[in-house]
SENUNU-754019 format. One line per field, with one value per atom (N, C-alpha, C, O, CB): y, z, x; residue number from 1; residue in one letter; atom name. Coordinates in nm, 2 decimals. Glycine has a CB too. Layout:
% SENUNU-754019
north <- (Y;...)
up <- (Z;...)
east <- (X;...)
k <- (NUM;...)
r <- (A;...)
a <- (CA;...)
***
This chain:
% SENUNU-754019
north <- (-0.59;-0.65;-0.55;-0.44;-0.76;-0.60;-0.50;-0.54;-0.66;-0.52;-0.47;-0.52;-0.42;-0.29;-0.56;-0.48;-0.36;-0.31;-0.40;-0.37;-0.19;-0.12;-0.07;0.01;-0.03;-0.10;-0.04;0.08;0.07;-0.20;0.15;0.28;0.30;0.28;0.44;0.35;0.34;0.49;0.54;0.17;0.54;0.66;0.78;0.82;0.63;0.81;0.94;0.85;0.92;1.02;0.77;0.74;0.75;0.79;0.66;0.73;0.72;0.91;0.96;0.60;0.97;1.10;1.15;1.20;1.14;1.12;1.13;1.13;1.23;0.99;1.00;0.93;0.99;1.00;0.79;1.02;1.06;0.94;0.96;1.11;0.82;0.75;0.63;0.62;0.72;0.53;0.42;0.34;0.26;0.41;0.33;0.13;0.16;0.27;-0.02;0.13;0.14;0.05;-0.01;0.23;0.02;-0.05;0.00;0.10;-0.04;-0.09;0.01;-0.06;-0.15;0.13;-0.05;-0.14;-0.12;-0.01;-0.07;-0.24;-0.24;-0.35;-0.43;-0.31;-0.31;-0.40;-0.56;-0.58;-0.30;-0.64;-0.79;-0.80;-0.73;-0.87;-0.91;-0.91;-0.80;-0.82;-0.88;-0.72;-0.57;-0.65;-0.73;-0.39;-0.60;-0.58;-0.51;-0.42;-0.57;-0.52;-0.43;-0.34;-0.25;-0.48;-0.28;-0.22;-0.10;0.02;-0.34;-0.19;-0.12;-0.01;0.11;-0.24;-0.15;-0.07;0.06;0.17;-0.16;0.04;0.19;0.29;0.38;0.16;0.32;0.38;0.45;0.57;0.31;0.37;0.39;0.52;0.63;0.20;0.46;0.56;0.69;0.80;0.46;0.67;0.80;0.87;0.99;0.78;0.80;0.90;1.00;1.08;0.85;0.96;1.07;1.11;1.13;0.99;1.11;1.15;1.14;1.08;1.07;1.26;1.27;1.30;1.27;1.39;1.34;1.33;1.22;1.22;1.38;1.09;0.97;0.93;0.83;0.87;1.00;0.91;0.96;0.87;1.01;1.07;1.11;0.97;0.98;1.28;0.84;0.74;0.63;0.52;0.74;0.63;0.50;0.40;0.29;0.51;0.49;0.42;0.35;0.25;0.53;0.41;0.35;0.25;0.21;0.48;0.24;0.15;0.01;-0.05;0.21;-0.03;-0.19;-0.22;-0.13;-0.26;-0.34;-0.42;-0.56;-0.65;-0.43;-0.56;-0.66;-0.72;-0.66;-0.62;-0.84;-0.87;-1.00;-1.11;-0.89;-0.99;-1.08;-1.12;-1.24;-1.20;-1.00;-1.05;-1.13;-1.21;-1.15;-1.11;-1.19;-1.06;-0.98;-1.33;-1.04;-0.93;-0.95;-1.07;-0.96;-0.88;-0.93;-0.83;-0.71;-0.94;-0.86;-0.78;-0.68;-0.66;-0.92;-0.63;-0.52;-0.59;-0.54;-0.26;-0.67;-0.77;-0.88;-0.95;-0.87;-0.88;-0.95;-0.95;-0.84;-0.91;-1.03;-0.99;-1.02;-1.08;-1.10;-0.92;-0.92;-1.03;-1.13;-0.82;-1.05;-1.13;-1.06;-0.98;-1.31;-1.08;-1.04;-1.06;-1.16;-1.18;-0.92;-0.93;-0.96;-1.00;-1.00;-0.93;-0.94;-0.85;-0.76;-0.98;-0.87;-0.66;-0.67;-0.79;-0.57;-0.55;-0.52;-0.36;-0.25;-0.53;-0.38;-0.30;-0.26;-0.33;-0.33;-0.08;0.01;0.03;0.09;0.14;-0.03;-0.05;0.14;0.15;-0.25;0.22;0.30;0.27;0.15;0.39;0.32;0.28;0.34;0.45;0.30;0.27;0.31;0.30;0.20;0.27;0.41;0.43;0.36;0.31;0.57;0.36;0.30;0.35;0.44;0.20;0.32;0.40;0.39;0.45;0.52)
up <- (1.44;1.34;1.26;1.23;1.26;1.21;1.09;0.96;0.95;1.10;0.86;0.75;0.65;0.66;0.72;0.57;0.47;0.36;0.28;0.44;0.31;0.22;0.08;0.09;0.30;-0.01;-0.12;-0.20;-0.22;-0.24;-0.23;-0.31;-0.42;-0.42;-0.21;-0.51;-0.67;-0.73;-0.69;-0.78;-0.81;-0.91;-0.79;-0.68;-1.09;-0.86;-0.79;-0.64;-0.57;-0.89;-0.57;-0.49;-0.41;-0.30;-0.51;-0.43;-0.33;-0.34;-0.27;-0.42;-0.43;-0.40;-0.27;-0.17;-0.48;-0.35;-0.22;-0.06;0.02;-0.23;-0.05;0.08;0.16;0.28;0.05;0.04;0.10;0.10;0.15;0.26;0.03;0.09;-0.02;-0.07;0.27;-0.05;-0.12;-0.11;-0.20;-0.21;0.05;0.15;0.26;0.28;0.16;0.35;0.48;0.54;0.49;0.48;0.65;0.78;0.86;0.93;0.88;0.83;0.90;0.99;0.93;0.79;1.08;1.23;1.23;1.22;1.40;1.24;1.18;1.30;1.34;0.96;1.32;1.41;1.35;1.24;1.43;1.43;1.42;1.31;1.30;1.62;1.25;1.16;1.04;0.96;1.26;1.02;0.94;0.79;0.77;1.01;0.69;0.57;0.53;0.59;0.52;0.38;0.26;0.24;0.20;0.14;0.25;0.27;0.40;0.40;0.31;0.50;0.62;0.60;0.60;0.76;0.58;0.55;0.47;0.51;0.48;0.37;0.25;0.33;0.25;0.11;0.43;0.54;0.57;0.56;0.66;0.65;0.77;0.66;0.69;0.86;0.57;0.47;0.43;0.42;0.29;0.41;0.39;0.52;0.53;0.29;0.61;0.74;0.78;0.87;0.82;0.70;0.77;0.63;0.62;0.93;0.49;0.37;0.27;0.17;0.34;0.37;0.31;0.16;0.10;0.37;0.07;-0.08;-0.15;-0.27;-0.13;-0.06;-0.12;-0.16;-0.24;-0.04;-0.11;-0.10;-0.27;-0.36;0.05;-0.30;-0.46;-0.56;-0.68;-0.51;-0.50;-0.61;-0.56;-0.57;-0.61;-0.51;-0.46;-0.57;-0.60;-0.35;-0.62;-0.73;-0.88;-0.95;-0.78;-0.88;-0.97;-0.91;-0.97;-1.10;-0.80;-0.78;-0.75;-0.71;-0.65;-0.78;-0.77;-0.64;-0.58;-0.90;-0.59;-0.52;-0.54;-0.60;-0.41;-0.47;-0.48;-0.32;-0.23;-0.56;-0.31;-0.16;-0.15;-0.22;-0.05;-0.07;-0.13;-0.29;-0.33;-0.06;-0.37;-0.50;-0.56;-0.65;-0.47;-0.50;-0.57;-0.62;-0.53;-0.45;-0.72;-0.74;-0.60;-0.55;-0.92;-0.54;-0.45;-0.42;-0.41;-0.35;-0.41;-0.38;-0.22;-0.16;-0.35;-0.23;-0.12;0.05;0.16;-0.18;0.01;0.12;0.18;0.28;0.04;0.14;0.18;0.29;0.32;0.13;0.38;0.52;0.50;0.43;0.66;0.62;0.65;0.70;0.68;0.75;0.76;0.87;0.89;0.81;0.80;0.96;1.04;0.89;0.81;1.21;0.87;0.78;0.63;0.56;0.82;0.61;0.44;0.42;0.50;0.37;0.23;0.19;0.12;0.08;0.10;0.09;0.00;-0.09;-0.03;0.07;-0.21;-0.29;-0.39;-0.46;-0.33;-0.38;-0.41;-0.56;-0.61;-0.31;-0.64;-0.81;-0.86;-0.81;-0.93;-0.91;-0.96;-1.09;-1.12;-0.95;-1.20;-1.26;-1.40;-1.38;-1.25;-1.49;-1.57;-1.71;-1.76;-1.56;-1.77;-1.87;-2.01;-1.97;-1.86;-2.13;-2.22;-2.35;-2.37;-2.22;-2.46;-2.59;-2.64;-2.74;-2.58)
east <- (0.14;0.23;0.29;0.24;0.15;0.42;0.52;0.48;0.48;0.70;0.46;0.45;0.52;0.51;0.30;0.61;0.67;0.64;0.64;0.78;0.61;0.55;0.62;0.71;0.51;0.58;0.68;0.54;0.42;0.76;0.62;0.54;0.65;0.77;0.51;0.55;0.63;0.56;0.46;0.56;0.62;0.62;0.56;0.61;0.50;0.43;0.37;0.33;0.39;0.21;0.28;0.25;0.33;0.29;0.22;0.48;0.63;0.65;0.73;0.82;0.58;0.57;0.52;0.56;0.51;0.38;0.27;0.32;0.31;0.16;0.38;0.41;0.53;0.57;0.43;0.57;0.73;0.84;0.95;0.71;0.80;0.90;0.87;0.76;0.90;1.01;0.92;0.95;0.96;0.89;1.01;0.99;0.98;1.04;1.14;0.92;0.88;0.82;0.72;0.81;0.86;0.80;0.67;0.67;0.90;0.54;0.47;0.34;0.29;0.42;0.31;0.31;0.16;0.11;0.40;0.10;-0.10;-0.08;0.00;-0.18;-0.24;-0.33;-0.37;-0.42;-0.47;-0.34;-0.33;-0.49;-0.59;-0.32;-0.46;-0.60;-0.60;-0.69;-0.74;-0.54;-0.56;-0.51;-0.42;-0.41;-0.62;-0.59;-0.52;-0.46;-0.66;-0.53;-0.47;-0.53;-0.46;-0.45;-0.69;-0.78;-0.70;-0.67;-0.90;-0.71;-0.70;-0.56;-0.55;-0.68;-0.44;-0.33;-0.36;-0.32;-0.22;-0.43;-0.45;-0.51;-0.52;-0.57;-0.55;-0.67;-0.60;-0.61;-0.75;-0.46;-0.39;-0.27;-0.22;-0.30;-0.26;-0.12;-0.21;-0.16;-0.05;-0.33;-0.40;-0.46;-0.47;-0.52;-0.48;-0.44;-0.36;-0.38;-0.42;-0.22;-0.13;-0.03;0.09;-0.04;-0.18;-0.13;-0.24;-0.26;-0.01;-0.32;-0.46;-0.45;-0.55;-0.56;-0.36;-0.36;-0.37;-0.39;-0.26;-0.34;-0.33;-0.46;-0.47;-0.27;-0.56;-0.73;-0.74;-0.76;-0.92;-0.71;-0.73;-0.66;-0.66;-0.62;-0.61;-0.52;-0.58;-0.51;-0.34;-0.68;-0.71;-0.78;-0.74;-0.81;-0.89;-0.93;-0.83;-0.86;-1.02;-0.74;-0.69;-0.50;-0.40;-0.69;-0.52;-0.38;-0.41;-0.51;-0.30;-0.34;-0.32;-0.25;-0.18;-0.23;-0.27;-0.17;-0.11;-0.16;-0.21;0.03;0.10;0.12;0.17;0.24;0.07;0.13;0.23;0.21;-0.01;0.32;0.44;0.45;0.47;0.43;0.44;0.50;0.37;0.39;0.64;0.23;0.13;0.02;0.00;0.07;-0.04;-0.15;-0.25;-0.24;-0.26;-0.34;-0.39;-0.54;-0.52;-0.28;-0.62;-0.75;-0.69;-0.59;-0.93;-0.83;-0.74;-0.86;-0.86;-0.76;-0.93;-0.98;-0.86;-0.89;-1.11;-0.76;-0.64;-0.59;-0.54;-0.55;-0.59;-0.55;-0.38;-0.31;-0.63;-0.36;-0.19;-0.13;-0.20;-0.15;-0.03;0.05;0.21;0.26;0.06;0.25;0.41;0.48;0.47;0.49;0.56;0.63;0.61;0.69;0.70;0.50;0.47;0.48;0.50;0.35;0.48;0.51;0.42;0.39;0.66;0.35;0.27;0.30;0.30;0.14;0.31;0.33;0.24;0.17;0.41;0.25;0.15;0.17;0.27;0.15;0.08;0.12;0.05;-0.06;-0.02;0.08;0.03;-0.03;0.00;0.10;-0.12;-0.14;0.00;0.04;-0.27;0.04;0.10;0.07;0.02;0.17;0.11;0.08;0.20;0.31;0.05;0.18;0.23;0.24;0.15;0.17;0.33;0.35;0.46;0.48;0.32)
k <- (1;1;1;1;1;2;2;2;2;2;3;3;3;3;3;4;4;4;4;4;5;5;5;5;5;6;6;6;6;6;7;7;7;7;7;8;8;8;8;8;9;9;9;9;9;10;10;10;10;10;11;11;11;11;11;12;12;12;12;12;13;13;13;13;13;14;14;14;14;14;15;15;15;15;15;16;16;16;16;16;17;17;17;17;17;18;18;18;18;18;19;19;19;19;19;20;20;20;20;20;21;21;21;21;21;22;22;22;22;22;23;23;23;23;23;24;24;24;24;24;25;25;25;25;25;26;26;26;26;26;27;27;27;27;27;28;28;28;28;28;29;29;29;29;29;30;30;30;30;30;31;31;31;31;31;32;32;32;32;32;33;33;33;33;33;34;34;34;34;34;35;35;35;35;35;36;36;36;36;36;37;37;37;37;37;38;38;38;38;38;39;39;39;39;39;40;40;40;40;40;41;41;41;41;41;42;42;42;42;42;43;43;43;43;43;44;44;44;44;44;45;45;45;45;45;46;46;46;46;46;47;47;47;47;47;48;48;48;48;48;49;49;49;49;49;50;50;50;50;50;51;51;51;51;51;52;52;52;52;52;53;53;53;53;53;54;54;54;54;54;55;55;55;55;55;56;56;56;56;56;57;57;57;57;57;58;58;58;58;58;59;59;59;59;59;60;60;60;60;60;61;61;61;61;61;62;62;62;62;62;63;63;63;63;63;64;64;64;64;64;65;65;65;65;65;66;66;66;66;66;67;67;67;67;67;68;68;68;68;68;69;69;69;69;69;70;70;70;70;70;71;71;71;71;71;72;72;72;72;72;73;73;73;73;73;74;74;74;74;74;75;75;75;75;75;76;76;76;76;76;77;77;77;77;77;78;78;78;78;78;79;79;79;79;79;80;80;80;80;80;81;81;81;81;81)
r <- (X;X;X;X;X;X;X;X;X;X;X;X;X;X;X;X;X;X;X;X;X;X;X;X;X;X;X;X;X;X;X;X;X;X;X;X;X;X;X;X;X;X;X;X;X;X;X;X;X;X;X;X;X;X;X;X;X;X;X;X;X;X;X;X;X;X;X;X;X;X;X;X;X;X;X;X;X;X;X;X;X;X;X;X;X;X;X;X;X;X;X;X;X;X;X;X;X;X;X;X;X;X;X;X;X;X;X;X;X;X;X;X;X;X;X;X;X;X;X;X;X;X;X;X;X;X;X;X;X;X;X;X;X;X;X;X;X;X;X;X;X;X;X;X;X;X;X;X;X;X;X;X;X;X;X;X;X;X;X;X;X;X;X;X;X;X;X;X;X;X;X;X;X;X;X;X;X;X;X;X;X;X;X;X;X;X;X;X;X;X;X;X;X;X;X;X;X;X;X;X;X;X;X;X;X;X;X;X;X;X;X;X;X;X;X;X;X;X;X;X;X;X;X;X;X;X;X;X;X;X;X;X;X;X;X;X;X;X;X;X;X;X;X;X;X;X;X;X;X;X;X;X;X;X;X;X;X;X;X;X;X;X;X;X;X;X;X;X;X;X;X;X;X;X;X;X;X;X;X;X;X;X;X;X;X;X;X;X;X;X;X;X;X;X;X;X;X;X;X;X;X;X;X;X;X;X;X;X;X;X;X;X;X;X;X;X;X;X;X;X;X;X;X;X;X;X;X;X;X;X;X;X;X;X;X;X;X;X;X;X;X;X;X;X;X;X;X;X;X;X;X;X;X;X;X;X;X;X;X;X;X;X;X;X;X;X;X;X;X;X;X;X;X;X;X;X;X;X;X;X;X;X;X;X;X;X;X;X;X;X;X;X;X;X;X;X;X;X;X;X;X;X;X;X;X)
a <- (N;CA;C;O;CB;N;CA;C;O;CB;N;CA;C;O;CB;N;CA;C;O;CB;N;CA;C;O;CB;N;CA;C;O;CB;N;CA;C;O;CB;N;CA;C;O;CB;N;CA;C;O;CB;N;CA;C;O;CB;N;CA;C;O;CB;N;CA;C;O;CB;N;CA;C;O;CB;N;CA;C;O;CB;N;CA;C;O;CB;N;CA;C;O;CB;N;CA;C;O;CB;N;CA;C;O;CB;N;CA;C;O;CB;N;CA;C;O;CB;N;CA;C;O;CB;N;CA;C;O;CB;N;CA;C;O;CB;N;CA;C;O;CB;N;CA;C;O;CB;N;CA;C;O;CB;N;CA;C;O;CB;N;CA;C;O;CB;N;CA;C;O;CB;N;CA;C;O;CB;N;CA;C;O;CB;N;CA;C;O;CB;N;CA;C;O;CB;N;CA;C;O;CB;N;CA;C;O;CB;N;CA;C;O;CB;N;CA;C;O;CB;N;CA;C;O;CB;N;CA;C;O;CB;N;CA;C;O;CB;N;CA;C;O;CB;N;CA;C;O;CB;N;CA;C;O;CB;N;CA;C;O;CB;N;CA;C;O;CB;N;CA;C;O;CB;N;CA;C;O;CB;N;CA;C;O;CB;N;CA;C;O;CB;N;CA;C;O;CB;N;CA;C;O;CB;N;CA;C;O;CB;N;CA;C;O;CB;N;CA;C;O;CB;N;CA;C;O;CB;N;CA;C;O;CB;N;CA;C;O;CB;N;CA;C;O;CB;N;CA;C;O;CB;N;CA;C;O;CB;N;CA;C;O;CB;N;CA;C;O;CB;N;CA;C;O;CB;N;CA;C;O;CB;N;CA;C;O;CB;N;CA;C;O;CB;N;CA;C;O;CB;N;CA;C;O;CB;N;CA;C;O;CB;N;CA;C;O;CB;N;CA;C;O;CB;N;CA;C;O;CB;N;CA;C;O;CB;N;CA;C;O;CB;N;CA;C;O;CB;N;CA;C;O;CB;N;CA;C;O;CB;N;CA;C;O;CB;N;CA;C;O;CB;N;CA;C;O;CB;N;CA;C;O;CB)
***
């Protein structure tokens, strides 16, 4: 399945990019998806602990399963002042 990806501040650093299409195994979480982006952007595992997710525009645990065409977006944490 395709699901589209948004990355924000240092994360769209990290990644290189900050929307993308990116093609997971049927059943695959938000979990999984995070696995799969630090697979082939081993600096990302250092931000795991503190990022959030958004999946279609809803806050979402990272036990979240996927489906065809949802997005999920990579919240960094932000600061304030």
């Amino acid at each position: 399945m395709r699901v589209r990806v948004l990355a924000f501040a240092r994360l769209r650093e990290v990644l290189g990019f900050g929307a993308r299409d990116i093609e997971l195994d049927d059943h695959a979480t938000i979990a999984g998806l995070w696995d799969a982006l630090a697979d082939g952007a081993p600096p990302l595992a250092a931000f795991r602990a503190s990022t959030r997710f958004a999946h279609n525009g809803e806050l979402a645990d990272p036990a979240t399963r996927l489906t065809e065409g949802d997005e999920v977006a990579l919240l960094p944490p932000v600061g304030g002042g």
